[in-house]
C-alpha positions, 0 to 999 in steps of 0.5 A: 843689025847693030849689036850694042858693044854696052847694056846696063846691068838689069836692076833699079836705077834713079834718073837725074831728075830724083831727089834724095829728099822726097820719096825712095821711089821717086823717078825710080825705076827698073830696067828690064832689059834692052831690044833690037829694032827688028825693022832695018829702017829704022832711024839709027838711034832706035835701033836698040832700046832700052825696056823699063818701068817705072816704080812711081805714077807715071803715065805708063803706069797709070794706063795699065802693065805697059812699059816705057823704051827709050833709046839705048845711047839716050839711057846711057848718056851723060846730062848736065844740070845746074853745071853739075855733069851726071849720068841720065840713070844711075843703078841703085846699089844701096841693098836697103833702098833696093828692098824697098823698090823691091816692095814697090814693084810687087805692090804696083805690077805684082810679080812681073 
């Protein structure tokens, strides 16, 4: 079993792809935590994953209190766009912008 040496801190975090110019909670979402793979043949890649949400309509959200996984490495991992390099997820700090998620999680899953 291999033991992450990293995990993100739990919270809100924004993908890339969110634009500071639309809505607070678009491509907005929060971490829940992160698994281990309980199968040992499993592909290396998916032996730790990432749980999380998402804060905006989305697929998973649309077909009922479900979460989204993805790859540990793949969550943690660096992407470029338009020459610019950023991380795939940033943790949001902004304590405003957090109430504000905050709200949106209540109103879309209650108080899971």
């Amino acid at each position: 079993m291999k033991i992450p040496t990293k995990v993100p801190e739990k919270g809100f975090y924004y993908h890339y792809k969110h634009d500071p110019k639309g809505s607070v909670n678009n491509y907005a979402y929060e971490y829940i935590g992160a698994g281990v793979h309980t199968e040992e043949d499993c592909r290396p890649e998916d032996e730790n994953m990432i749980i999380y949400r998402p804060l905006y309509e989305a697929a998973v959200y649309k077909a009922g209190k479900m979460y989204d996984v993805r790859p540990l490495d793949m969550w943690m991992g660096i992407v470029e766009k338009d020459g610019k390099t950023f991380p795939r997820f940033a943790k949001i700090t902004d304590e405003k912008i957090i109430k504000e998620l905050e709200k949106t999680k209540k109103e879309m899953y209650g108080d899971n």
